[in-house]
LUMTI-115083 format. One record per residue: y, x, z of N, C-alpha, C, CB in turn. Coordinates in steps of 0.1 Angstrom, whole numbers, plus 5000, padded with zeros to 4 digits. Glycine has a CB too. Layout:
BEGIN
YXZYXZYXZYXZ
...
end
This chain:
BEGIN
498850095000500050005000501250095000500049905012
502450044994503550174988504450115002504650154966
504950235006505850245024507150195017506150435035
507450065019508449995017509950075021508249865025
510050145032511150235041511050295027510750335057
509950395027510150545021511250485003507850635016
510650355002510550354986511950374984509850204978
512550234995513750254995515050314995513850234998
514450465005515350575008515250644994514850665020
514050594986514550714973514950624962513050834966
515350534964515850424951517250444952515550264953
518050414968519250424971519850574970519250374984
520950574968521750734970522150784982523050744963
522550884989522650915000523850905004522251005001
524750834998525750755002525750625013526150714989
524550595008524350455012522650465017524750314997
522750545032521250555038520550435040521050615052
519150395036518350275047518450305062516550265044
518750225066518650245079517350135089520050225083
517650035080516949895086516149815074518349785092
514949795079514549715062513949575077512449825045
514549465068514249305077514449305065515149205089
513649115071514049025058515848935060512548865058
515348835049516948775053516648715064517748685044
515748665067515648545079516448635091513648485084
515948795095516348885102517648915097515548985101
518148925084519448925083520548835091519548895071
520148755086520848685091521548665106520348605088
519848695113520248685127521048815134518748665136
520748905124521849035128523148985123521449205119
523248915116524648905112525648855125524748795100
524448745129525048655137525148705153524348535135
524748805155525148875165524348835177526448855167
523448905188522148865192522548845203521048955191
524348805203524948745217524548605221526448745217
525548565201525048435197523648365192525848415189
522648455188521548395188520748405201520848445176
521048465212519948475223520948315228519748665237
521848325229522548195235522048085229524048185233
521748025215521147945211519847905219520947975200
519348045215517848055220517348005236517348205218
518348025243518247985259518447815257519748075269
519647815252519947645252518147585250521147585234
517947635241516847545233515547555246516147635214
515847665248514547635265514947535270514447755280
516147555273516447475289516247315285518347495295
516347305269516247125264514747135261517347055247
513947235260512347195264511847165280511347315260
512647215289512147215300513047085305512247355307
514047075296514546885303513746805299516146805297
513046815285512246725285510346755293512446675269
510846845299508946855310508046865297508246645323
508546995284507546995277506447045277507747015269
506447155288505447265287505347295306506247425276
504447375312504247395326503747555325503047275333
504247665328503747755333502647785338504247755338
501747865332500247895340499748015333498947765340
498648135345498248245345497548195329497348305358
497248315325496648355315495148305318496848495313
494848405330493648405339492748245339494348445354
494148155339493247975338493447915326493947845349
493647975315493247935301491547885303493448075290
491347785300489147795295489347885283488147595286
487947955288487448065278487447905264485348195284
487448015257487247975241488347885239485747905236
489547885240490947775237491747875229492047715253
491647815221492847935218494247905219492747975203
495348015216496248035224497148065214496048135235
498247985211499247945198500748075201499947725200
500548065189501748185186503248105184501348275170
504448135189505548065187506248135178506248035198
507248075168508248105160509748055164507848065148
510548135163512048095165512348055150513148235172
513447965148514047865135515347935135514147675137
516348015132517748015135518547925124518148165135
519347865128520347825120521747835123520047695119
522547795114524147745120524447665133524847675110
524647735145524247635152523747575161523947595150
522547625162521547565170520247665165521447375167
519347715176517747775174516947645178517247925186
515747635169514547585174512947685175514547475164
512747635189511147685190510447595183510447685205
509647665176508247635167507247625168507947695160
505747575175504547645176503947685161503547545184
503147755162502447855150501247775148502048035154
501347625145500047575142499347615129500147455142
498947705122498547745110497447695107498447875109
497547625095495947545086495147645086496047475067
493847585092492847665089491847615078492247665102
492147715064491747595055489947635054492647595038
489747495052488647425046487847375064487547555034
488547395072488047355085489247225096487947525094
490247225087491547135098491146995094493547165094
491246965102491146805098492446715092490746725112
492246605087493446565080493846455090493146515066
493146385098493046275105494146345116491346245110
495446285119496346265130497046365127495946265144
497346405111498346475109499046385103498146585102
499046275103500046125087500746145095499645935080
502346105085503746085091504146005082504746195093
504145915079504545835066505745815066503945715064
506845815056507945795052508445645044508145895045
509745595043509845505038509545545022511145445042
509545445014509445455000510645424996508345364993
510945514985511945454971512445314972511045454955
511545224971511645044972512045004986510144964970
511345084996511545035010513445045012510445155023
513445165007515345225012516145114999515845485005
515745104989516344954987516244884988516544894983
515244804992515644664996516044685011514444564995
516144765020516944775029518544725025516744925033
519044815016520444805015520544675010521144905005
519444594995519844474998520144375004519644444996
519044375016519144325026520444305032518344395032
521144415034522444445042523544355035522844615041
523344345028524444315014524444165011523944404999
522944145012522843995008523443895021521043955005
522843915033522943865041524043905050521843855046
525244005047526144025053525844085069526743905051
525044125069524144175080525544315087522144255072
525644305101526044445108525344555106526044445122
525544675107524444795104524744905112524544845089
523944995118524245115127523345175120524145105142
523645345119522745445119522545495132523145555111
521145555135520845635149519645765140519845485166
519845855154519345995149518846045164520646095140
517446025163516646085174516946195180515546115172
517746295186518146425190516446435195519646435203
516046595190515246645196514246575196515446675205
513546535183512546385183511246395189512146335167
510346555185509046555186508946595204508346685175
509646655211509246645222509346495233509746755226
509946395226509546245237508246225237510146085232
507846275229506146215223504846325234505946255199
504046275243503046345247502346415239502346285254
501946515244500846665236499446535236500346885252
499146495226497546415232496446525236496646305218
496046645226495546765234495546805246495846835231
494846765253495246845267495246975271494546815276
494147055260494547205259494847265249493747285262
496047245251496947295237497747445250498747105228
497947545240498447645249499447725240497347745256
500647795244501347915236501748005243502347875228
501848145235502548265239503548175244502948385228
504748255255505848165257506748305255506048055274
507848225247509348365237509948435252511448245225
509748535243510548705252511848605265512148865232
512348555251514148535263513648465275515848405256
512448355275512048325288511248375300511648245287
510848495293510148575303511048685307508748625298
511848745299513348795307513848755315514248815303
514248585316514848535324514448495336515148455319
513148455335512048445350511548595352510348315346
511848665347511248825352509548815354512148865369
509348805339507948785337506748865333507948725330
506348935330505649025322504948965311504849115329
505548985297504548905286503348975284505048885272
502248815285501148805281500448795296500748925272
501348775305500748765319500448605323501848825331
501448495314501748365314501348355304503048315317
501148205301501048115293501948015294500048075294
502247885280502747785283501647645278504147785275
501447575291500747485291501447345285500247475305
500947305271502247225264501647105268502447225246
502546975274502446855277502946765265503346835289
504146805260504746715251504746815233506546675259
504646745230504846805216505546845213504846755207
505447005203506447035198506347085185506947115206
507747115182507647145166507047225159508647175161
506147205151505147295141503747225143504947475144
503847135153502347105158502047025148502047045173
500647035140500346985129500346805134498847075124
500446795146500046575145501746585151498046465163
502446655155503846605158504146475146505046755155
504146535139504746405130504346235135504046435114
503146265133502046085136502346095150499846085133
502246155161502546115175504046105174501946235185
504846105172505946045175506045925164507146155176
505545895154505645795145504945695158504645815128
503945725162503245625173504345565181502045705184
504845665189506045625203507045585197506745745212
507645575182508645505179508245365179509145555169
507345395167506545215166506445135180504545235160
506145205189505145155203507045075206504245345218
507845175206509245105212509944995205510245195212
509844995193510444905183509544775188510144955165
508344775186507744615188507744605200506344565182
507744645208508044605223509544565229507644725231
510744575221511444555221511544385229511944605211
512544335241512344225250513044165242512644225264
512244055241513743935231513343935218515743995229
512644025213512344005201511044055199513344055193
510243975184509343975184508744075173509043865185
509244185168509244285158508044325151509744385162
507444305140505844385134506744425124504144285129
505144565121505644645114505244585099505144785118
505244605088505144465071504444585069506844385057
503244505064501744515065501844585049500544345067
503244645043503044695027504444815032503344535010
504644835040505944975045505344975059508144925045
505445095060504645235077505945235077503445445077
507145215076508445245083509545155086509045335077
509045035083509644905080509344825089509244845067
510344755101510044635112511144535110509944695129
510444465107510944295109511144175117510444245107
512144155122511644015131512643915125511744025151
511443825120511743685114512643595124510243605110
512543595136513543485146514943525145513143495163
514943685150516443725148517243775134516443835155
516343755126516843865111517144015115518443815103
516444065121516944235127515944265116516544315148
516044385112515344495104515244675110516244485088
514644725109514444865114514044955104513544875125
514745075100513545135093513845265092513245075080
513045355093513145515099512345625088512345525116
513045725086512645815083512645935091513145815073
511145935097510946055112511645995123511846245110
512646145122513846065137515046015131514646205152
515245985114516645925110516245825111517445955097
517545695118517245595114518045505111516545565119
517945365105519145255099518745125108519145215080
519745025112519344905118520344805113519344925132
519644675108520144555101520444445110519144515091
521244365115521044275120522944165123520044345132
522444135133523844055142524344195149523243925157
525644145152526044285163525644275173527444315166
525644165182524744165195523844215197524444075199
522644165182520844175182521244365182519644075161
521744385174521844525168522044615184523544535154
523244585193522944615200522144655212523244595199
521444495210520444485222518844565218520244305227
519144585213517844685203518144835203517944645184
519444875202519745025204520345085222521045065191
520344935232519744965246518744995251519744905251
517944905244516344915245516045035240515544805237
515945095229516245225224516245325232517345235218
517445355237518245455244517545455264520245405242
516445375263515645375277514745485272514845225283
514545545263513345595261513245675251512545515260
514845735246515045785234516445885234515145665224
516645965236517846045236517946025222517746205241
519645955220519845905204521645925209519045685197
521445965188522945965189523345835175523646155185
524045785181524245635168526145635162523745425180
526045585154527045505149527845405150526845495143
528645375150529645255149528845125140531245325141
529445065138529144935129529845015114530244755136
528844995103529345105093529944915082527445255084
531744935083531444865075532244855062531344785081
532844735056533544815038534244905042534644705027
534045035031534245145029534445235040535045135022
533145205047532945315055531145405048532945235074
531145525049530145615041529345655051530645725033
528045665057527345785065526445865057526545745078
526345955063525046075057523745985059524946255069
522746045045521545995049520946075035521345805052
519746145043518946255034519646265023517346215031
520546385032521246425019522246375011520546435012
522746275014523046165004524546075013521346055000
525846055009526245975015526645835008527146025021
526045725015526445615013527445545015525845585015
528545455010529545415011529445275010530245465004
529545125016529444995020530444965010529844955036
530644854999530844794996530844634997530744834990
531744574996531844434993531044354991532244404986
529544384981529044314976527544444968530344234969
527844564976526644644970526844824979526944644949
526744904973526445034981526545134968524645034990
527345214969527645354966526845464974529145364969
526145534962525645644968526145794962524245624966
526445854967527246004966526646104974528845994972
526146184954525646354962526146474968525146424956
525546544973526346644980526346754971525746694994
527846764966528446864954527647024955530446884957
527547034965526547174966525147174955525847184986
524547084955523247094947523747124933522346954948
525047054929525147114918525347254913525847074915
526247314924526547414922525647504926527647434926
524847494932523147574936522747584924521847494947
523047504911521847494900522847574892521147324893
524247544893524847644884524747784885526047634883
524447804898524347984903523448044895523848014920
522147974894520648014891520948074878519447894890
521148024870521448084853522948154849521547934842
523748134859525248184859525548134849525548334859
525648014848526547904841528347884848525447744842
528547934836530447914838531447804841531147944826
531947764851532547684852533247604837533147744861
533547724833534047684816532947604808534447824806
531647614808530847564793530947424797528947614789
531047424782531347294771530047184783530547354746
531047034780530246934783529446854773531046854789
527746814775528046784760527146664766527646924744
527446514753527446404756525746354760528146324744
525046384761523746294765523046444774522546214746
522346394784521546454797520246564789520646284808
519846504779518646574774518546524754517046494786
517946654752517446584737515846674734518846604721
515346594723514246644720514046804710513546524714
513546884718513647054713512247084704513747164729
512247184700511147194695510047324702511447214681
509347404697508447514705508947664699506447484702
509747644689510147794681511147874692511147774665
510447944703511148024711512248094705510248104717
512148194694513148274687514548164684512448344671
514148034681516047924678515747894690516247734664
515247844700515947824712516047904724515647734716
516147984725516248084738517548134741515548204738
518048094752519348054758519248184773519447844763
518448124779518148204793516848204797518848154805
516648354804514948294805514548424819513648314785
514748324833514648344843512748324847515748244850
512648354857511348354865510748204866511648414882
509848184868509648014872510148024881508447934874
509948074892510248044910511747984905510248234923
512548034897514248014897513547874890515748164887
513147824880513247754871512747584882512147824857
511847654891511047524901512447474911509547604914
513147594912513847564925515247464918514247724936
515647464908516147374900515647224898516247434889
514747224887514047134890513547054902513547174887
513247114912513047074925514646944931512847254935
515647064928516846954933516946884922518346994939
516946864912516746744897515546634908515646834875
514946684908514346564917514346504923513846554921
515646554933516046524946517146404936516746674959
517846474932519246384922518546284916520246464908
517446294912517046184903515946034910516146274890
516446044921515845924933517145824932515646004952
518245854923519145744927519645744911520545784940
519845874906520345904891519245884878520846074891
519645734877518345674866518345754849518545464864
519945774846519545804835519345994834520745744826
519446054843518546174842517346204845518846244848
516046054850515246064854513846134842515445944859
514446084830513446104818513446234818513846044804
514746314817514946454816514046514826516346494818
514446504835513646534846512146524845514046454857
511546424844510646384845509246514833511146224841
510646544821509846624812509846774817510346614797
511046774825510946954831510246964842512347044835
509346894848508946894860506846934856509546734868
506346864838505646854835505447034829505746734829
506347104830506047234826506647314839506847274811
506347324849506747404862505647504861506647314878
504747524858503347614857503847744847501947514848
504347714834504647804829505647804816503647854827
506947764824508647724817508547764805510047794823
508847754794509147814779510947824780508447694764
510747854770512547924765513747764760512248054744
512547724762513347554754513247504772511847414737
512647484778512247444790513847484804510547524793
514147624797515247604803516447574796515347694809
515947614779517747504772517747364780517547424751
516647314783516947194793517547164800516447164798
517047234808517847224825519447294822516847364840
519347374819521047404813521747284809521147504799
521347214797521947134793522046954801521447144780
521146964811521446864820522846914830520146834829
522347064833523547094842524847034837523647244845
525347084826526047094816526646904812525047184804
525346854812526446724810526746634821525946624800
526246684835526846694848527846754850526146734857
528546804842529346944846530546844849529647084833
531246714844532346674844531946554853532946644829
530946524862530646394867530246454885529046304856
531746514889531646584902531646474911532646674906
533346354904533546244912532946074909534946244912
531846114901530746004900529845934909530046044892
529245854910528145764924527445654913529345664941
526545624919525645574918525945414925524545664922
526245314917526845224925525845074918528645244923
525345044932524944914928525444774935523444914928
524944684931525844544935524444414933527544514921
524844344941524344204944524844104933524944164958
524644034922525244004913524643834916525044104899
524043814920523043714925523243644935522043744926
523143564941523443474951523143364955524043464951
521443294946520443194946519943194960519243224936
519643084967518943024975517143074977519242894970
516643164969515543224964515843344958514843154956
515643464961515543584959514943604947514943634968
515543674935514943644921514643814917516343534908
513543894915512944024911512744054893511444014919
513644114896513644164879512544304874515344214875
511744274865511144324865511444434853510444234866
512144514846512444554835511644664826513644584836
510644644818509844744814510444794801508444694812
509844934798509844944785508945114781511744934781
508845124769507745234763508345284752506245164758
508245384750508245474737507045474736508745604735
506345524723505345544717505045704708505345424709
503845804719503945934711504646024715504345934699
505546004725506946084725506746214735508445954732
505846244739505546334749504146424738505046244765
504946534736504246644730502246624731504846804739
501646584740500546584736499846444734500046654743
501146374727500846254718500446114733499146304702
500746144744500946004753502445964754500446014770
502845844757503245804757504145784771502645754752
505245704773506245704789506245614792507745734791
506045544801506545414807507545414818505445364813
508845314814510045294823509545154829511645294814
510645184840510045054850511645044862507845124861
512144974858513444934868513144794876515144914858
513144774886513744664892514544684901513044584896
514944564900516144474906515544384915517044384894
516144324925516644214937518144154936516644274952
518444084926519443964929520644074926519443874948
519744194909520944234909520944354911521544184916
520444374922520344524929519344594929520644514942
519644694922518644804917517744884929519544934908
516444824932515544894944514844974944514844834949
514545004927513345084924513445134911512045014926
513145254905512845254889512145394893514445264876
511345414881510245524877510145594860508645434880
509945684858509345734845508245794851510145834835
507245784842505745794844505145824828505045634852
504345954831503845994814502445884820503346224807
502245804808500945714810499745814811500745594797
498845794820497845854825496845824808497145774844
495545884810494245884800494745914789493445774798
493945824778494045894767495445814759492545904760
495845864748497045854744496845714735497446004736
498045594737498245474734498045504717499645414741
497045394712496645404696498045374693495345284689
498545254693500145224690500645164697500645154679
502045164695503345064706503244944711504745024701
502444874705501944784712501344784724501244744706
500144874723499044924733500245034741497245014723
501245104742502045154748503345074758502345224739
503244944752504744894756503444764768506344804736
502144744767501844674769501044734779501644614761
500844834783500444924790501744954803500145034779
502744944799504144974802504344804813505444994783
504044714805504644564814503744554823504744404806
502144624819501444594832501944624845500244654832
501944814846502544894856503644834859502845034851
504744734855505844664857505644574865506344624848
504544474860504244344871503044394884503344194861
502944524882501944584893503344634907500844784885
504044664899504844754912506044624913505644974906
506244494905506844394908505744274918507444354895
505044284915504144204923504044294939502544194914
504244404940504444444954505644424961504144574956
506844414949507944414957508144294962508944454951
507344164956507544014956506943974970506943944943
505644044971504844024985505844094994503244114985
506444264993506944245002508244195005506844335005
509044084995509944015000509643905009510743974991
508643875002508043745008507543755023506843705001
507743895032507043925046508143925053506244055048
509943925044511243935049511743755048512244065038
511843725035512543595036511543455031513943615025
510543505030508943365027509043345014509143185036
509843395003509743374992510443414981509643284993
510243464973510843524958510343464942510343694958
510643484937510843484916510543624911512843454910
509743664904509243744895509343714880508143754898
510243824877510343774861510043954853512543674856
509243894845509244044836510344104825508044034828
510544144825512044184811511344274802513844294818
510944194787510544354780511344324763508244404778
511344404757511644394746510644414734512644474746
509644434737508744424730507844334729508244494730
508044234717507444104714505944084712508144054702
505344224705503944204706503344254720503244284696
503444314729503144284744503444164750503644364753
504544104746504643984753503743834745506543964754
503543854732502543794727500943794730502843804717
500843944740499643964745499243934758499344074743
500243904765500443884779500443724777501843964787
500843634770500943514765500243394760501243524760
499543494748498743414736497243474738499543454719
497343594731495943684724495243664734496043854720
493943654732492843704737492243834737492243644735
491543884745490944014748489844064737490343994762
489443934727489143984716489843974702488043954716
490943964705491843954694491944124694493443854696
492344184705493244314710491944394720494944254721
490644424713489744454724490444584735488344514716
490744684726491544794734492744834744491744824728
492844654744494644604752493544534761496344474740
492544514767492044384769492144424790489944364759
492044504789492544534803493344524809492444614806
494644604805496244594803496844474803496644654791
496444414793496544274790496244154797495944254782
494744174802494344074814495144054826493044114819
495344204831496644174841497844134839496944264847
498244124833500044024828499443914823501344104812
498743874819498043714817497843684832496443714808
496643744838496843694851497643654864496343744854
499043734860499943744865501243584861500143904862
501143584846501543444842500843294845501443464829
499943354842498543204841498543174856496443254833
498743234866498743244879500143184888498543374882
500943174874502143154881503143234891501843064887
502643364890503543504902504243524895502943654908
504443514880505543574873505843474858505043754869
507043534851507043504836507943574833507243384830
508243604819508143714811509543654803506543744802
509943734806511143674790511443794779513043614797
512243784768512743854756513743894759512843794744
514344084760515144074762515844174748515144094775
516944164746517144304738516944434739518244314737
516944524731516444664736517244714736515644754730
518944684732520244754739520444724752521544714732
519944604755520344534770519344634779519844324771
518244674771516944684783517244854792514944684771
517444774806518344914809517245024817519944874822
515644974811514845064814514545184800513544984818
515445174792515345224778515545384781516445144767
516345404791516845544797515545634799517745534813
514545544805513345614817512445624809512745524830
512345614792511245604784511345734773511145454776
513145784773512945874751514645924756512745684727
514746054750516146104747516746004740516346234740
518445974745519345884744520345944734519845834756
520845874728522045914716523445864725521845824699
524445974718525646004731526245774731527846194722
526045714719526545544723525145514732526845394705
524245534730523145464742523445524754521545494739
523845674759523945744772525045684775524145904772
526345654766527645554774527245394773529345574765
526545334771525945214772525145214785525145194760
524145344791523445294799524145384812522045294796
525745454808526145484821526445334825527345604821
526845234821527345154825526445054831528145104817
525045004824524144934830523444974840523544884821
523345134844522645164852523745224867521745264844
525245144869526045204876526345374881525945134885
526245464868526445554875528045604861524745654880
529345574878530045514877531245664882529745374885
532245674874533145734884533845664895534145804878
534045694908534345664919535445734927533445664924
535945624926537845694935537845624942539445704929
536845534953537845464959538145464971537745364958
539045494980539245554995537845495004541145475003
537245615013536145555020536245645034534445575010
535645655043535445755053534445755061536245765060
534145855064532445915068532345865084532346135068
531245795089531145715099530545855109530245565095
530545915119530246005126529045975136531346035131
528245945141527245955151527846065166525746025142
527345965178527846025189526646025197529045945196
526146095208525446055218525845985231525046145221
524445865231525245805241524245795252525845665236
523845875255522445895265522246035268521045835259
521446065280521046185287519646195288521646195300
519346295291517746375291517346315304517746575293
518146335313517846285325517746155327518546335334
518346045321518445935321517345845314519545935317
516145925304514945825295513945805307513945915278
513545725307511945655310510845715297512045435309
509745735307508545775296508045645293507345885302
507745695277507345575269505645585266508445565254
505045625274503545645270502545525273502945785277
503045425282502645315288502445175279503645305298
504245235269504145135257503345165246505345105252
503045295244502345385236500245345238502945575242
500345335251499245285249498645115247498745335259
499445005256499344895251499744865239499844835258
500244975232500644895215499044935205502545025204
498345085215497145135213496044975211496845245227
496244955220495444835223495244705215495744785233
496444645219497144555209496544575193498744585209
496344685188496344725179494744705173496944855180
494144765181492444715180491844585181491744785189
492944485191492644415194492644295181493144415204
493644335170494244285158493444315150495544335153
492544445149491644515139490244415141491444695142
490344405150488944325152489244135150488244365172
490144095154490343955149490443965138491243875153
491144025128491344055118490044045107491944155120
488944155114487744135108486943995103487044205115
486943995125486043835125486843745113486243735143
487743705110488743575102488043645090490843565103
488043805082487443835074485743765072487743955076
484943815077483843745082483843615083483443785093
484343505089484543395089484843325077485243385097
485443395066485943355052484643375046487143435046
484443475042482643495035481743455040481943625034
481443395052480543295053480543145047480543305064
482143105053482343015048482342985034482943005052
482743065025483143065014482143115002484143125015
481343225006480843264995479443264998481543384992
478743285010477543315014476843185018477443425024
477443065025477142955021476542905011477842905022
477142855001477042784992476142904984478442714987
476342994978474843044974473743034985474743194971
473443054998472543015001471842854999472743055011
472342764998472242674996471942614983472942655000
472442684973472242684961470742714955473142774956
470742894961469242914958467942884969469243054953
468842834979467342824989466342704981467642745008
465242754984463942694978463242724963464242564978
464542774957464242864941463142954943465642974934
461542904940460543014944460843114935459142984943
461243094922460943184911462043334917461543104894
463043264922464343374924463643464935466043304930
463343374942462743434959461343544953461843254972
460343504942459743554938459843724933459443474930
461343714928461443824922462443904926461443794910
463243854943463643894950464943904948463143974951
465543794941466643814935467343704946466543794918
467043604958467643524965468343624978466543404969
end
């Protein structure tokens, strides 16, 4: 192995000696001066030992064979965090009580619709220090315990151990054990009767009050009355060191992953954090000066020698891409682009980064732009737009795209580009019809889960292609043997009455973005149908405060286990009613049917 020191001292001139080889992580913390990072570092004990995370004990009373976890320090701007060194042990860790489930794409909108439709109060709250409320369930869980605390107790390391009680960060089930103790608090909430909707892990409901909840980890949003809203983030704060928000309301904005949102009248502004752009301009050393040029993406060819512009490492090419991904959870008409540079991350070509350049590039003038949707709707019934659409061929190894937008009353909750899985659509037909299925699949979930919020919704399909909609309609499965699958489901979905389908134009169809490169009148056509809008309009950033102490929570493990209970207790009625239906229903009446059939009984077929 080549001595990293040595290599250095003979690369550099003797002007400029090595003295120190760290990484940056070490950089950094030298920068920051080991006055100010041991001071971090203390704080961060003293808020493990407020919350009784860990207990002191000899080495000597470890049980043989436990093993004994390594800790990492986190430095930031700010604030240090302790880490435990839970490291996958692969092909031996179990997967079971590591889930943390997050809201979905759909879940975080129809939230906002929610807010909007019903004129609902709203608070943000933010768990301070989330993973240690939650008990260690291990009972022998152990770690080295960090230098600055054995300095401070005048310790000798490796003489002590830390005996962990409460969870802490890195621990591979942190995540799912505090998802437990949140859940456990939410539906136990007094006064109200809250479950979690049996189609969102982050989503609580209660039908009496109209309150809504819904969390990502320790961020979180709350829907309701101002009172309810209140009496929910009391209950809260018994058992939750939280820092919350004001009542967020028109044109007020708070932070949320990344992202600030801004209350409107009648819909929600979303606004990115200008840094991502400029992170992607660094990568290629793109000039503030280059040319803007009118549409996000176009179709290139493979002749490396005409297109080679820049041609960086993948690692640079992923970590771009990577935030295109992040932008393109709200930013529908860069989604397609995206969608095609994400399909070559393995091994970028020379055209692969004319790409990404030229997205940067027609971002370059859309600093003071947002993503702005609206409630346009206002029926007595909640009406789900369904909007599909397909190109045909358009992805180099001859499959096909499927776009897929919906709407709630208006308001844009969800959209996708998706290269269609198997083998490549014979024609546009079998592509665009392929396309409405995946449409009434992921509209038929959004309809169930409206229906768990307000008891009922409208499903309508939007496509522009008349022979899928004549197949979803008319044809039969042997008119179109090869559509006959595809097909059956959007029939079933009509003939059933969950949905219907109407004709729409293909200039109107504002899933047309998510399917094929746009020409610069379609890219200004669907800046407008897809609201991503320039935005000036005075707003201000809603701040979070703490309004509780360490010393002041109740332990919540009591609720943590009766919700345990409760929970099995549901799994098993649940069954029996299962059972109770197939008897009734299906195993009956064949028995009855064939009892006494010797011939069947004969041949073992009763």
């Amino acid at each position: 192995m080549v001595d990293l020191q040595k290599f250095l001292e003979g690369e550099v001139e003797d002007d400029f000696p090595v003295e120190v080889v760290c990484s940056v992580e070490q950089l950094v913390e030298f920068l920051k001066g080991d006055d100010e990072v041991g001071a971090h570092r203390r704080e961060e004990i003293g808020k493990l030992a407020d919350f009784d995370t860990f207990e002191a004990v000899l080495r000597d009373e470890v049980p043989d064979g436990i093993r004994i976890f390594h800790h990492r320090w986190v430095d930031t701007a700010g604030k240090s965090r302790l880490t435990l060194k839970d490291l996958k042990v692969y092909g031996s860790d179990p997967v079971v009580e590591k889930s943390c489930p997050t809201p979905s794409q759909m879940a975080n909108g129809l939230f906002d619709w929610y807010v909007i439709r019903f004129a609902k109060a709203m608070i943000v709250y933010d768990v301070v220090s989330a993973f240690p409320h939650a008990a260690e369930r291990n009972k022998q869980v152990y770690m080295w315990p960090p230098q600055e605390w054995c300095d401070d107790n005048g310790i000798q390391p490796g003489a002590t151990v830390w005996h962990m009680l409460q969870v802490l960060y890195g621990r591979g089930s942190a995540g799912e054990t505090f998802q437990l103790l949140h859940e456990a608090i939410i539906l136990s909430v007094l006064g109200f009767k809250f479950r979690l909707l049996d189609h969102e892990p982050c989503m609580y409901y209660c039908m009496e009050k109209g309150t809504m909840v819904i969390h990502h980890v320790d961020d979180g949003r709350m829907a309701g009355s101002s009172e309810d809203v209140g009496a929910v983030v009391a209950w809260m704060s018994k058992y939750l060191l939280l820092k919350v928000s004001g009542e967020i309301g028109v044109g007020d904005g708070y932070k949320y992953l990344n992202r600030i949102r801004v209350r409107l009248e009648d819909g929600w502004a979303t606004i990115h954090d200008g840094k991502h752009i400029q992170n992607i301009r660094k990568i290629p050393e793109l000039p503030s000066s280059a040319k803007v040029v009118p549409t996000p993406s176009v179709k290139r060819g493979t002749d490396a020698a005409k297109t080679y512009r820049v041609r960086l490492g993948a690692k640079e090419y992923r970590s771009i891409v990577g935030i295109y991904i992040h932008l393109s959870l709200d930013g529908e008409l860069i989604v397609f682009a995206v969608k095609e540079m994400a399909r070559r991350l393995n091994d970028p070509q020379p055209e692969d980064w004319c790409a990404a350049v030229r997205l940067t590039r027609w971002l370059g003038d859309k600093g003071e732009f947002a993503n702005v949707q609206r409630v346009t709707k206002w029926g007595d019934v909640p009406v789900v737009d369904a909007w599909t659409d397909s190109d045909w061929a358009g992805v180099d190894d001859g499959r096909s795209t499927s776009g897929n937008h919906l709407e709630t009353d208006g308001f844009k909750v969800y959209h996708s580009s998706v290269t269609q899985p198997g083998l490549p659509a014979l024609s546009s037909a079998e592509a665009e019809t392929r396309s409405m299925a995946r449409g009434g699949c992921i509209g038929l979930q959004l309809k169930v889960l409206l229906s768990e919020i307000v008891g009922k919704a409208d499903l309508r399909l939007k496509c522009d292609a008349q022979a899928a909609i004549d197949g979803a309609q008319k044809l039969s499965g042997s008119r179109l043997r090869h559509l006959e699958i595809a097909q059956s489901y959007s029939r079933r979905l009509l003939r059933g009455k969950h949905a219907r389908v109407d004709k729409v134009p293909g200039k109107a169809n504002v899933a047309d973005c998510l399917t094929k490169h746009l020409s610069p009148e379609d890219t200004a056509n669907h800046l407008r149908l897809t609201g991503f809008q320039k935005f000036d309009r005075p707003w201000k950033l809603v701040k979070l405060a703490r309004i509780n102490k360490v010393e002041d929570l109740v332990s919540a493990e009591q609720l943590v286990e009766q919700n345990e209970k409760l929970k099995r207790v549901r799994e098993v009625a649940d069954g029996l009613e299962i059972a109770k239906k197939y008897l009734e229903q299906d195993f009956a009446p064949q028995v009855s049917e064939n009892f006494g059939d010797e011939q069947n009984d004969a041949n073992g077929e009763t």
